[in-house]
N, C-alpha and C positions, 0 to 999 in steps of 0.2 A: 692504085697505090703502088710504089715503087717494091721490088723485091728489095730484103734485107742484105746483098751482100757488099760489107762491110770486110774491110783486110785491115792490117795492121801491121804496118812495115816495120823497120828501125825505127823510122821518125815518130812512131806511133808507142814505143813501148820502147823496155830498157832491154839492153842484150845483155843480162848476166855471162860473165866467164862460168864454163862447171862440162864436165866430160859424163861419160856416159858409162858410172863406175861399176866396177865388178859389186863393188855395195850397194849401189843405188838399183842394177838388177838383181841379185838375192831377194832383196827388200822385197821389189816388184812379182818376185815369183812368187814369194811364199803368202803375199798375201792376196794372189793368183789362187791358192790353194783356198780361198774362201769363196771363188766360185767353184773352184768342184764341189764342195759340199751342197753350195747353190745349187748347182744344175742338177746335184743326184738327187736332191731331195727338195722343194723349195717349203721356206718357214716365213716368220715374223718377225721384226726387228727393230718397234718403235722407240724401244727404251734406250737403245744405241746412243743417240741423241747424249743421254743426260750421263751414261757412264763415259764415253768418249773425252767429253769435256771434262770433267774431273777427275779422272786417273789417266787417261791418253790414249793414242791407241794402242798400244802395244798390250797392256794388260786385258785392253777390250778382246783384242782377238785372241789373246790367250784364253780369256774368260768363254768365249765364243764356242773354241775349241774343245774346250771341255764340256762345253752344253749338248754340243753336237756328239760327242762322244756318249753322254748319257744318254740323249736322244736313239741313238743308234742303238745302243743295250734295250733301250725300254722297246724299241721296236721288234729286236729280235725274238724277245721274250713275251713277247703281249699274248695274250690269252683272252682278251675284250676287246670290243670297238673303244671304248673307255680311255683303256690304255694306249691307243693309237693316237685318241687326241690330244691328251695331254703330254704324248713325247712331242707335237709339236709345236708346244712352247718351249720346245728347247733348242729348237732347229732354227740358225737364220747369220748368225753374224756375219761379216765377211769383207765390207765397201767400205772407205775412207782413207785409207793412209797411201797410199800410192800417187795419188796427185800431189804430195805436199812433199814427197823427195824425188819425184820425177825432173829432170833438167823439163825446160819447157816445148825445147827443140825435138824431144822423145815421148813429150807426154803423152801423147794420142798413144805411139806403137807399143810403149809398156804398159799406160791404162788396160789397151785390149786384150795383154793377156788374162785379167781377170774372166772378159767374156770368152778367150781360149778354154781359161780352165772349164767355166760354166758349159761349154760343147762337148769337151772332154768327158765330165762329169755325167752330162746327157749322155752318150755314146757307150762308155761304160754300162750305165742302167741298160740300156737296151739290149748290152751283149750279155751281162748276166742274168736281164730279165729271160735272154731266149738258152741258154744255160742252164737255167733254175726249172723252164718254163716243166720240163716234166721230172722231175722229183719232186719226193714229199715234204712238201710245208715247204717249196723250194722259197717261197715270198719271205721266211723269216731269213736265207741269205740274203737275199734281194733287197734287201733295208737294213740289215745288222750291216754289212760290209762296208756301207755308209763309214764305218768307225776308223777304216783305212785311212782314209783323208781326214777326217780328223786329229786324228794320230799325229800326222802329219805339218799340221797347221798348228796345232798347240804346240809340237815341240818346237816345230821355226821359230814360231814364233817370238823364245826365248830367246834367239840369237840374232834377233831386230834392234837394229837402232831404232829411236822413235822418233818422230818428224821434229823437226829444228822449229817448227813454229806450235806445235803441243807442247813444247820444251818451254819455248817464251812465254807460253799462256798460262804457263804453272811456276813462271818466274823464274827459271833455270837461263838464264841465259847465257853464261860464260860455255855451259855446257852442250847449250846449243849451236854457241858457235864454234867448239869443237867439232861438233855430227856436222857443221855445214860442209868445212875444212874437208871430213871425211867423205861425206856423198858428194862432192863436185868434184874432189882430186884436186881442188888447189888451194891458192890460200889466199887470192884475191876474190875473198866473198864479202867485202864491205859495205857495199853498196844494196846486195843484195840483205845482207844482215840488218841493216839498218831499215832497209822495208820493210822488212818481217817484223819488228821492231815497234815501227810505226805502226803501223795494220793491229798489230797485235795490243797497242795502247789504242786504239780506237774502238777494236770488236770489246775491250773491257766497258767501254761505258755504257753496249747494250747488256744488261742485266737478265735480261730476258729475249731470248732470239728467237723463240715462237711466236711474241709478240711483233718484235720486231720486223718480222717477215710481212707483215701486213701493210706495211707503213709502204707509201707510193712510190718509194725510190728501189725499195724491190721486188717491183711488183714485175717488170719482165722475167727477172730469174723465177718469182715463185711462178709465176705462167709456166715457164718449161720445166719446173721442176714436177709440174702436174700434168702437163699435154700431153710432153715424151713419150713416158711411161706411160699415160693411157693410153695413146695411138700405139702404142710397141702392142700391147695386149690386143688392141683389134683387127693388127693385121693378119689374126688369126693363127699366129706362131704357135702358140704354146698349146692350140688344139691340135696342131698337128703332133706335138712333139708327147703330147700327153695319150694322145688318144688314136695314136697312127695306127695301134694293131687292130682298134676298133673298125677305124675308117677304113683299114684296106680289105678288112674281113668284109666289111658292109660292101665293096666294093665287088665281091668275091672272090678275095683271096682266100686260101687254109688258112687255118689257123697256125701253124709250124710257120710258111709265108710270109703271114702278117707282120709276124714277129722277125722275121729278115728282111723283112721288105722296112720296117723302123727303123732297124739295124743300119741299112743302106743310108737312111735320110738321115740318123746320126752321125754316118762317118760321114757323109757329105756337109754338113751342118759344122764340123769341127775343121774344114780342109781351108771354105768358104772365110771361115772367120781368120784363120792363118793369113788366108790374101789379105784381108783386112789389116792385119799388123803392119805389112809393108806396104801399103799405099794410103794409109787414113794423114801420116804426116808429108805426103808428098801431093794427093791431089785435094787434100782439107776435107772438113767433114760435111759441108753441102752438097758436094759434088758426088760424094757417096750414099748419101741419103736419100737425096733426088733421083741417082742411076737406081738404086735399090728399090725405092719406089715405082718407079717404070716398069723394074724390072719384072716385081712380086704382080702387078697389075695386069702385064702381057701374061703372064704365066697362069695366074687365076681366072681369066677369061678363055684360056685355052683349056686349062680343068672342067670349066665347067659346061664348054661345049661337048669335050670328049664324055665326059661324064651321061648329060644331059643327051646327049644323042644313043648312049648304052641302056642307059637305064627307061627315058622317055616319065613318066608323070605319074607312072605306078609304081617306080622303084623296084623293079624284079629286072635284073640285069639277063638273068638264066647264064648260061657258061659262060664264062671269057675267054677269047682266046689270046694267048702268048703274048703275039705282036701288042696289045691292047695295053696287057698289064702292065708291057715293058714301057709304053708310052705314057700311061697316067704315072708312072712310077719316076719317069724320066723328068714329066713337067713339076711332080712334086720338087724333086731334087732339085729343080733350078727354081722354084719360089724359095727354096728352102735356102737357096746361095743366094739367091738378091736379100734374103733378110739378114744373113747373116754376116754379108761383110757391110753392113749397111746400119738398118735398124736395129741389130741385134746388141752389137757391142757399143753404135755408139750414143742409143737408147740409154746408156748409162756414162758415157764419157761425155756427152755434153754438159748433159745437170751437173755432173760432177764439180765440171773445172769452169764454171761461170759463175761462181757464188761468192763474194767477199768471206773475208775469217769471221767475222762478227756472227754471220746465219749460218755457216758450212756445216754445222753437228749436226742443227735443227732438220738445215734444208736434203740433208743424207739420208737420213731419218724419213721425210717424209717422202724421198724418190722410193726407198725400198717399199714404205707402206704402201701406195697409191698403185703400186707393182703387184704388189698381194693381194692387196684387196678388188684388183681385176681382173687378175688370173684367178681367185677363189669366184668370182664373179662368171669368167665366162667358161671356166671347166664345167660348171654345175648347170651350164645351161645347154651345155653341145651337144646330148645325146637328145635332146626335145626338139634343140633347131636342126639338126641331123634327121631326123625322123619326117620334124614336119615343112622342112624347106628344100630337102633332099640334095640338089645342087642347086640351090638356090643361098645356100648356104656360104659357097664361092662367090656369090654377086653381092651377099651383105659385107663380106670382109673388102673385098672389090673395091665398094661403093666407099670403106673408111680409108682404105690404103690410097684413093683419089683424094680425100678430104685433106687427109693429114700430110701429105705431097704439098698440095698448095698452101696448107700452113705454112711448111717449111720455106717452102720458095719466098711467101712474101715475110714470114719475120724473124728468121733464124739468122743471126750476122755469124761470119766466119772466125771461127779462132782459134786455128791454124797456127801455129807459134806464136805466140800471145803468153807474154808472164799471165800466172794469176793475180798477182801485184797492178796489175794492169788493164785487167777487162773489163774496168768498168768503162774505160775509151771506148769501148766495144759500143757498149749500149748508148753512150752519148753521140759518137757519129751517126748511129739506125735511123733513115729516116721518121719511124713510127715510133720507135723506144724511147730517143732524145728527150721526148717531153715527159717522160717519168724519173729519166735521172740527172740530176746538176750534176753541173760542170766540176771537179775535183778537187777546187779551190774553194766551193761552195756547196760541201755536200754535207747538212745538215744530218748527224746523226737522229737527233728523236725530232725529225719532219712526221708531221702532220700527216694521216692521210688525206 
C-alpha cells in the first residue's frame, strides 16, 4: 500500500486573506494556559463536549478555570485519599478554541503552544516538586500551587473573543463577522465568512455528533482521533515524566538526584517542544512524526542496552559510576526531545484540525478521553512492568514506537497549510481514506454506515 502523503496546494484549498494578529495570539496564549494546568496535573474532560456546544468556548474555559481552582484548594487541604479523588473531577478543561481563530498558515506553530505550556507545566512540577521535596506536608504545596495557573486562565479568559464559527452556531452572526474583521486585521473575510456559514448550516443538521461520528464518512478522522492518542501514551512519555524520580532511583540515583535528574528531562522536554513551534509549519507534520519516531526508537534501543548491560537479569546494578549516569541521563534527554517536538505536541494538533464543525465538540472530547484513560491505564501498570521486565520495559515501548511509525507513514496525509474549511480534500485524495469519504459535492450528511 502506498504511504498517505497527500499535500494541498493553492489549487487544493482556499487561501483566505488574515495576518497574524496581536488578537489572534493573546487568544492562542491564554488558551495555552489550559495546558499548563494540563501538564501540572493531568484530569478528565468528557462533558467538554456538550457544554462547549451550547454556551461556546469561552465560558467553557472560564468554567474550567474555576474547576481547576477548586480542584487545587480541595487538594491543598485534603486530609483523605477520598478527598484527592474527587478534586479530580474537577481538573481537566483546557483543548478547543485555538484552532478555529488560528490563520491557517500559523496553525500548527500557535496550536503548539498549548503543548509548550503543557512542558512548562510539567517542568514547573518537577522544580517545586524538588523544592517542596524536604519540608513538611511540602506535597500540599505541590498541588495547591496548581491554583496559579488557574488564576490565570480564568481571568484571560474574560478578555477572549470567542471563535467566529461558536458565534455562527449560536446564531450570532453579524457578530461573528465583527470577531472575523478583528482576528485577521482586515476586512476582506467574505469568502472566508461565508464558509464558516455554510459549514455551520450543515454541522446543524447533525443533531447528534456522537452519533454521527460513526457513520463511514468519518471514520478516517475518528481512526486518528483514537490511534494518536493511544500511540502518544505507549511510547512510553508519560512514564517517564510521571515516574522519572522513580526510574532514576531504581536506576541508582539518590534520591535528592532523582529529583534533578526529572528536573533536567523537564527543562529539556519544554526546550524540545519550543523547536517544534518553528518548524511543525515549515517542514509539516509527517516529517516530524516520522524523524521523531526514529528518533525516540534509536534512543530506546540504546537505553536499554546501557541499561541491560549495568544491571544484567538480576537488576542489582551495585554503584554507578559518574560517566554512566551522565550517559543514561543523556539518552533519556534525547528520547525525551524526539517525543517532544514530535509526538508530543502534535499527538494533539493533528486530531485537532482534521475534523469537520459538525463532530469538532464530540471528536475533542473523545481525543482528551482516550488520552486519560491511557495514561490512567499505563501509570498504574509501570511499577509491575518495571519490576518484572526490568529493561525489558524499553524494548515493549520500542516494539509500539515501531508500530505506530509505520501507521503513520502509510495513512496519516499532510496538512500542512490546509483551511479547516477544506480537509476533507485531504482525505478524498488518500490513496486508502478516498474510499470512505465522497467527493464534496456528494457528501451525504446522514450516510449510512
Amino acid at each position: 500500500m502506498a504511504g498517505g502523503f497527500i499535500s494541498i496546494g493553492s489549487s487544493g484549498g482556499k487561501n483566505y486573506p488574515g495576518k497574524l494578529t496581536f488578537r489572534v495570539f493573546m487568544t492562542c496564549f491564554v488558551v495555552a494556559f489550559g495546558g499548563l494546568i494540563f501538564g501540572y496535573d493531568l484530569g478528565i474532560s468528557v462533558s467538554a463536549s456538550m457544554v462547549t456546544r451550547l454556551f461556546g468556548r469561552r465560558p467553557t474555559m472560564i468554567c474550567g478555570g474555576m474547576l481547576f481552582l477548586i480542584g487545587a484548594g480541595v487538594n491543598f487541604f485534603a486530609q483523605h485519599v477520598w478527598m484527592l479523588i474527587v478534586d479530580r473531577m474537577f481538573l481537566g478543561f483546557g483543548i478547543g478554541c485555538a484552532n478555529q481563530v488560528a490563520p491557517y498558515k500559523y496553525r500548527g506553530a500557535l496550536n503548539m503552544m498549548f503543548q509548550m505550556a503543557i512542558t512548562i507545566g510539567i517542568f514547573m512540577a518537577n522544580v517545586l516538586n524538588y523544592i517542596f521535596a524536604k519540608m513538611e506536608n511540602g506535597w500540599r504545596y505541590s498541588l495547591g500551587f496548581a491554583a496559579v495557573p488557574a488564576i490565570m486562565i480564568a481571568i484571560g479568559a474574560c478578555f477572549l473573543p470567542d471563535s467566529p464559527s461558536s458565534l455562527i452556531e449560536r446564531g450570532l452572526n453579524e457578530k461573528a463577522k465583527i470577531e472575523l474583521i478583528k482576528i485577521r486585521g482586515t476586512t476582506d473575510i467574505e469568502h472566508e465568512f461565508e464558509d464558516l456559514v455554510a459549514a455551520s448550516e450543515s454541522s446543524k443538521v447533525v443533531k447528534h455528533p456522537w452519533v454521527s461520528l460513526l457513520k463511514r464518512q468519518y471514520r478516517p478522522q475518528l481512526t486518528f482521533a483514537i490511534a494518536i492518542l493511544f500511540f502518544q501514551q505507549l511510547t512510553g512519555m508519560n512514564v517517564i515524566v510521571f515516574y522519572a524520580p522513580i526510574l532514576f532511583k531504581t536506576i541508582g540515583f539518590g534520591a535528592n538526584v532523582s529529583l534533578m535528574s526529572a528536573m533536567i528531562t523537564g527543562a529539556c522536554n519544554a526546550i524540545a517542544t519550543l523547536v517544534s513551534i518553528f518548524t511543525v509549519d515549515k517542514f509539516g507534520r509527517r516529517t516530524l512524526v516520522l524523524q521523531g519516531g526514529i528518533q525516540m526508537l534509536i534512543c530506546q534501543t540504546m537505553i536499554t542496552a546501557a541499561i541491560a548491560w549495568k544491571f544484567g537479569l538480576d537488576g542489582n546494578p551495585g554503584m554507578l559510576p559518574k560517566w554512566y549516569a551522565i550517559m543514561v541521563v543523556c539518552g533519556i534527554c534525547m528520547y525525551v526531545a524526539g517525543f517532544a517536538w514530535s509526538w508530543g505536541p502534535l499527538g494533539w494538533l493533528v486530531p485537532s484540525e482534521i475534523f469537520p464543525l459538525e463532530v469538532r465538540s464530540a471528536t475533542q472530547s473523545i481525543n482528551v478521553s482516550v488520552n486519560m484513560i491511557f495514561t490512567f491505564a499505563i501509570v498504574q501498570i509501570f511499577t509491575s512492568m518495571l519490576c518484572h521486565m526490568k529493561f525489558g520495559l524499553f524494548i515493549f515501548f520500542a516494539c509500539f514506537v515501531l508500530v505506530m511509525s509505520t501507521f503513520i507513514y502509510k495513512f496519516l496525509p499532510e496538512t500542512k497549510g490546509v483551511p479547516i474549511e477544506e480537509m476533507h480534500i485531504v482525505w478524498q485524495n488518500h490513496p486508502y481514506w478516498k474510499k470512505f469519504v465522497q467527493p464534496t459535492n456528494a457528501r451525504p450528511i446522514n450516510e449510512e454506515c
